[in-house]
C-alpha positions as CSV (number, residue, x, y, z in Angstrom):
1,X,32.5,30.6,18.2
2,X,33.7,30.9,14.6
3,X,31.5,33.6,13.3
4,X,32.3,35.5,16.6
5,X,36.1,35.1,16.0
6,X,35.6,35.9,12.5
7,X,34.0,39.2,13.1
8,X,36.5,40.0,16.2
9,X,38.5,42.8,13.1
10,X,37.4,44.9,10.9
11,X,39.1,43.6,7.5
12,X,39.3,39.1,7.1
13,X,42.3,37.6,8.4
14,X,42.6,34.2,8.7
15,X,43.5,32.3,12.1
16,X,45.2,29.1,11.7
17,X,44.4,27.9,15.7
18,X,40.7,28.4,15.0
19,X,39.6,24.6,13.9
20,X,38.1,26.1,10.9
21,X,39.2,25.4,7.4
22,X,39.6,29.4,5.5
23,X,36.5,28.6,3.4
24,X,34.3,28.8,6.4
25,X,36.1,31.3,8.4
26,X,35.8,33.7,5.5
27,X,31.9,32.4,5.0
28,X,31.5,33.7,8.4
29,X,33.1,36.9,8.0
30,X,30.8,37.6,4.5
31,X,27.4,36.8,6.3
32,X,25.9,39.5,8.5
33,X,24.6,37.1,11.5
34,X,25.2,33.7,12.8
35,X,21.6,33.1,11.8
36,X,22.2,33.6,8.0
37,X,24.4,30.9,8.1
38,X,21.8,28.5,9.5
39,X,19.4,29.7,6.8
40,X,22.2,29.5,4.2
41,X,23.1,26.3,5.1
42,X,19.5,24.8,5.5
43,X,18.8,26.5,2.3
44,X,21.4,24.4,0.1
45,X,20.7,21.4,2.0
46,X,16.9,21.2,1.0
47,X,18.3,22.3,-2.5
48,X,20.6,19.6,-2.8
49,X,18.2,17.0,-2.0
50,X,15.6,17.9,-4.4
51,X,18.4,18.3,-7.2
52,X,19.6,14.8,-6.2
53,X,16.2,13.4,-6.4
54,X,14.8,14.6,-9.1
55,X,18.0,14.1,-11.1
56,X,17.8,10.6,-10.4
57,X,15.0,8.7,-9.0
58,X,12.2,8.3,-11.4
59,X,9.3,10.8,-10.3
60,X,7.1,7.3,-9.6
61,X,8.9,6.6,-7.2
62,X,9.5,10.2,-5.1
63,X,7.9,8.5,-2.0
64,X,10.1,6.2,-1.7
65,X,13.0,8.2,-1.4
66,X,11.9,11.0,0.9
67,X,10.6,7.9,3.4
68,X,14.4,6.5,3.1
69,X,15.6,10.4,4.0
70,X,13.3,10.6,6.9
71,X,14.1,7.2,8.1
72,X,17.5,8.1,8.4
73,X,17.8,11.7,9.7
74,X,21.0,11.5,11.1
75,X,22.5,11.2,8.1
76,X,20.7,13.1,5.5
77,X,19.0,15.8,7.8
78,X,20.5,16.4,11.3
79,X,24.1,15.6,10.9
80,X,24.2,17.9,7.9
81,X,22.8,21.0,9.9
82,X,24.5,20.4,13.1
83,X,27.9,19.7,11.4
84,X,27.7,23.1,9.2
85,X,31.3,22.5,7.8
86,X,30.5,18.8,6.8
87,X,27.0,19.4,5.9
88,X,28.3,22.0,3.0
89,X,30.8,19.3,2.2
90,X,28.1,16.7,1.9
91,X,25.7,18.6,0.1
92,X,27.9,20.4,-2.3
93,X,29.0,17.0,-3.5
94,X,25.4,15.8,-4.0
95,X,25.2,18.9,-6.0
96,X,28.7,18.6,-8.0
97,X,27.6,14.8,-8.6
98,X,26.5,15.5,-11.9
99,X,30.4,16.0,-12.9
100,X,31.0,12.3,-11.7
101,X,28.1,10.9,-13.8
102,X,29.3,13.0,-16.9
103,X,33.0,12.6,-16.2
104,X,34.0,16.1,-16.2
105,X,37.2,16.1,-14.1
106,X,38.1,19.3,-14.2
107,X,35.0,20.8,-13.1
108,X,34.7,18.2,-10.5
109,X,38.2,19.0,-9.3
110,X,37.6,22.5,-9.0
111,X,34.6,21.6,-6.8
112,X,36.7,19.2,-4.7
113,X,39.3,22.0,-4.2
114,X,36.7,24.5,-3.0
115,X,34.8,22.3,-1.0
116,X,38.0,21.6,0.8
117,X,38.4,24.6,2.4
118,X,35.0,24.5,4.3
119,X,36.5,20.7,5.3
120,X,39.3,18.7,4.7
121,X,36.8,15.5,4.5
122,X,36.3,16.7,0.9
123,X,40.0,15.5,-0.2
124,X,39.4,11.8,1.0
125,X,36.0,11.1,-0.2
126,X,35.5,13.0,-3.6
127,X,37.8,12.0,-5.5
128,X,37.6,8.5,-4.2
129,X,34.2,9.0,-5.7
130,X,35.1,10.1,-8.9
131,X,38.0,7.5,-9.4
132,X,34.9,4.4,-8.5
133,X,32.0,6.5,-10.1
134,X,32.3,5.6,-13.9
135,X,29.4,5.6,-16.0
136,X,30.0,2.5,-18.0
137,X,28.4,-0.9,-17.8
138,X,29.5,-2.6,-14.6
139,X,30.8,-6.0,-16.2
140,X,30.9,-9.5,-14.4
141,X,35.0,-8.8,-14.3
142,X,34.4,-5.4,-12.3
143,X,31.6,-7.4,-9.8
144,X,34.8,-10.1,-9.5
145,X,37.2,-6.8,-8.4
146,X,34.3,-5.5,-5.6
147,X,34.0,-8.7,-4.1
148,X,37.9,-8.9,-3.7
149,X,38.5,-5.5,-2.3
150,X,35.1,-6.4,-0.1
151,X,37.3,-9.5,1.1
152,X,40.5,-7.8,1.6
153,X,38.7,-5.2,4.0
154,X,37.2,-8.1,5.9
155,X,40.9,-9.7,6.1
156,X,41.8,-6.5,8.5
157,X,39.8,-7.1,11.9
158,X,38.1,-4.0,12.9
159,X,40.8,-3.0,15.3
160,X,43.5,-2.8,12.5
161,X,41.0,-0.9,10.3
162,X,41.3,2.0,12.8
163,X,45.0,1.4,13.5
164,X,45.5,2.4,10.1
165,X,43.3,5.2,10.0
166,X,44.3,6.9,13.0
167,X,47.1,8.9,11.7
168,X,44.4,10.4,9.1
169,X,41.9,11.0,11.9
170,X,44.5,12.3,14.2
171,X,45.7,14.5,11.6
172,X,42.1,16.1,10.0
173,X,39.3,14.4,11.9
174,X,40.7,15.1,15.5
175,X,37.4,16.9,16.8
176,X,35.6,13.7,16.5
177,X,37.8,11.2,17.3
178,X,35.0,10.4,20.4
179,X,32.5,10.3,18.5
180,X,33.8,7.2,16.5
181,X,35.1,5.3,19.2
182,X,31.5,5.5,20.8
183,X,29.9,4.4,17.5
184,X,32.8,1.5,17.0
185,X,31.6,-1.0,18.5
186,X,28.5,-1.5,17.3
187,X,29.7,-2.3,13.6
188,X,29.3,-5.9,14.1
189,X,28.3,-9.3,12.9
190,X,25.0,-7.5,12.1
191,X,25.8,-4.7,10.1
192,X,28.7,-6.8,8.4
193,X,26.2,-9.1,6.9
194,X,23.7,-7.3,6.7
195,X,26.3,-5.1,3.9
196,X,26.9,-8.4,2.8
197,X,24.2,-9.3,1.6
198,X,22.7,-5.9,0.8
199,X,26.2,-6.0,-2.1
200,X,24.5,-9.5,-3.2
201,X,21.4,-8.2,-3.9
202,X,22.5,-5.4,-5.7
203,X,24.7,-6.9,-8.0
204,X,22.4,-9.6,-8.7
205,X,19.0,-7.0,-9.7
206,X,21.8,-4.7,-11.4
207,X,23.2,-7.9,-13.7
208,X,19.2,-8.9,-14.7
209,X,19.4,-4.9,-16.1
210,X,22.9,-4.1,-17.2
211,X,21.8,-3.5,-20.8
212,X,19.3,-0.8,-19.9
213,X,21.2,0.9,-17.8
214,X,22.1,4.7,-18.9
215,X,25.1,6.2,-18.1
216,X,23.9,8.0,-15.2
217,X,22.4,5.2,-13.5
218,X,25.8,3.0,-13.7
219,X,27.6,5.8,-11.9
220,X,25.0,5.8,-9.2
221,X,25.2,2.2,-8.6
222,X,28.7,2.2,-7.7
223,X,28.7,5.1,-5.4
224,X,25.5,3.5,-4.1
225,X,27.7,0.4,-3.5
226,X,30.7,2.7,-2.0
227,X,28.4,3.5,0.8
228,X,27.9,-0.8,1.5
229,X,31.5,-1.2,1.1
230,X,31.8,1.9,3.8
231,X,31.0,-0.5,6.7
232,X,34.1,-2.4,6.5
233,X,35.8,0.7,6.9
234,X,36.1,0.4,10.9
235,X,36.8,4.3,12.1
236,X,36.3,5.8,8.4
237,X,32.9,4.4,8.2
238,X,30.7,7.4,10.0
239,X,32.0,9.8,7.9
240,X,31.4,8.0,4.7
241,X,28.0,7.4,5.6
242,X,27.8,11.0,5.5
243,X,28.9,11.5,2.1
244,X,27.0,8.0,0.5
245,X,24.0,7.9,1.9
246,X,21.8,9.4,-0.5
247,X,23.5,7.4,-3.2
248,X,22.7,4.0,-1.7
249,X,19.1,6.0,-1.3
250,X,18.7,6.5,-4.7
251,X,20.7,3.1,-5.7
252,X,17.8,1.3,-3.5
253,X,15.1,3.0,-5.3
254,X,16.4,2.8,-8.9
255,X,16.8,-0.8,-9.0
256,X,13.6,-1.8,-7.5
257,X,11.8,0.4,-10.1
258,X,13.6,-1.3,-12.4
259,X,13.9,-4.9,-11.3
260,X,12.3,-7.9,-12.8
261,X,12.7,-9.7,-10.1
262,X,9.8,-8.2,-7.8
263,X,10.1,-10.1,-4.5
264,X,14.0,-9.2,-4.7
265,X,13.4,-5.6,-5.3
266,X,11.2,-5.7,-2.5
267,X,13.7,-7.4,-0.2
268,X,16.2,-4.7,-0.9
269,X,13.8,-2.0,0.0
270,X,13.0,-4.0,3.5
271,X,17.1,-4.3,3.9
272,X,17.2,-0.4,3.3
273,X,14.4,0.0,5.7
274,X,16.0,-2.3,8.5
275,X,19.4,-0.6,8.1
276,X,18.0,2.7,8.2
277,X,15.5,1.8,11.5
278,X,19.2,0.4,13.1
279,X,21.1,3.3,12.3
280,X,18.6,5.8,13.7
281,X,18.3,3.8,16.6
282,X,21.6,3.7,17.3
283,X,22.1,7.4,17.2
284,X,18.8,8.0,19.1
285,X,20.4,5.8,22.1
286,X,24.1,7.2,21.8
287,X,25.2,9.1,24.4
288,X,25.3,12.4,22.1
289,X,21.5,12.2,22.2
290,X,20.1,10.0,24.7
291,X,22.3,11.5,27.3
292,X,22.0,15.4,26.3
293,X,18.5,17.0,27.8
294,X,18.8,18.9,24.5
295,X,17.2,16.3,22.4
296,X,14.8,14.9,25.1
297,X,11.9,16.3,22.7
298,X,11.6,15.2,19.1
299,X,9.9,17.5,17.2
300,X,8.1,16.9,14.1
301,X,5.1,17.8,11.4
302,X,3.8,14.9,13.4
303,X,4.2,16.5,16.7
304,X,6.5,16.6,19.0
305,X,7.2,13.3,21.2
């Protein structure tokens, strides 16, 4: 419906009751068919994840990462192609996330500015990113200041969470507004602790390597942690997901390639694994899948099931 509004006159103007942001209304006027804006969008998508990965997972250890993509395809596949708007919000961050890691603000604003008009998304998140991202050593005072904020969010029950929210996702996130109070419930005892203890675990393998950690890496790990700290975010937490994923992803597989501590690491990629496994199952058996004949068939390279 966008691109066909957008290409309703001959010369751009931009229509403020469209729920389109003018980055993407104007995208849809440049691009000669609805179809090249699939292909455009698939096309940075699969650029932004081999940019992320080979940027920072060592090569050893590819595998591992592409399995914790694919394990989790709601997040770091479908979601991005389905949500076009988001998706070019999501991935043009994993793309501009070399700015965090180096600390170059103004390019990194610049970024968060333009991303902003494809979706509004991009002014909450990004520079949240930025401000938590630094690159220096993460001390045993900073691990004291995560733990506290992680206990002030858990001081809010879930329901006051989303009070407070709901005046930002009234105000920008409107069209989904469903969607989270479908997926609400379901962040529970389970999913608390198992954040918990996933925060544990990475702080402890992180502390046994501190001193070896480059610059890059130490900006990872925090945005890695930003996606654990994400659960106790009640109606905020779906679309953080969205935007940390793939640095918890490359957070997971960093540490264990580094850690000394081998049955640890191994227990943090069997966490990963487990929360992954949930997530997809819980948007397999949501009703915007399970009860839409459109995604009766799951279609693969394996086959189609």
């Amino acid at each position: 419906m966008f691109f066909n509004e957008a290409h309703l006159t001959e010369h751009f103007e931009y229509d403020e009751n469209l729920r389109a942001e003018i980055g993407y209304q104007l995208l849809c006027y440049i691009m000669p068919s609805y179809r090249s804006v699939l292909v455009l969008n698939a096309f940075i998508l699969c650029l932004a994840l081999a940019v992320f990965i080979h940027r920072n997972i060592p090569r050893k250890y590819f595998w591992l990462a592409v399995l914790l993509i694919f394990l989790n395809p709601e997040k770091n596949i479908y979601g991005n192609l389905v949500g076009i708007r988001n998706g070019l919000v999501v991935t043009g961050f994993m793309l501009g996330s070399v700015f965090i890691q180096r600390r170059k603000i103004i390019s990194f604003a610049i970024l968060t500015a333009l991303l902003s008009t494809f979706h509004t998304a991009a002014l909450l998140f990004m520079p949240l990113a930025y401000l938590v991202g630094r690159n220096t050593v993460i001390s045993k005072k900073e691990m004291m200041v995560w733990a506290a904020v992680i206990a002030l969010l858990l001081s809010f029950s879930v329901t006051g969470l989303i009070d407070l929210a709901s005046p930002v996702i009234s105000e920008y996130f409107d069209r989904y507004e469903t969607y989270i109070e479908e997926m609400t419930p379901h962040r529970g005892i389970l999913l608390t602790a198992s954040s918990l203890l996933l925060v544990v675990i990475i702080f402890t393998i992180y502390h046994d390597k501190a001193d070896t950690m480059t610059p890059e890496r130490n900006s990872l790990v925090r945005l890695g942690l930003l996606f654990a700290v994400s659960a106790f975010l009640g109606s905020l937490a779906m679309r953080a997901n969205y935007f940390f994923d793939m640095f918890f992803i490359g957070t997971v597989v960093v540490l264990y390639s580094e850690t000394v501590r081998k049955v640890l690491g191994l227990v943090l990629v069997l966490l990963a694994i487990a929360m992954s496994l949930y997530s997809f199952w819980l948007w397999q058996t949501s009703v915007w899948v399970a009860g839409n004949p459109l995604y009766s068939v799951y279609t693969s390279i394996w086959g189609a099931w």
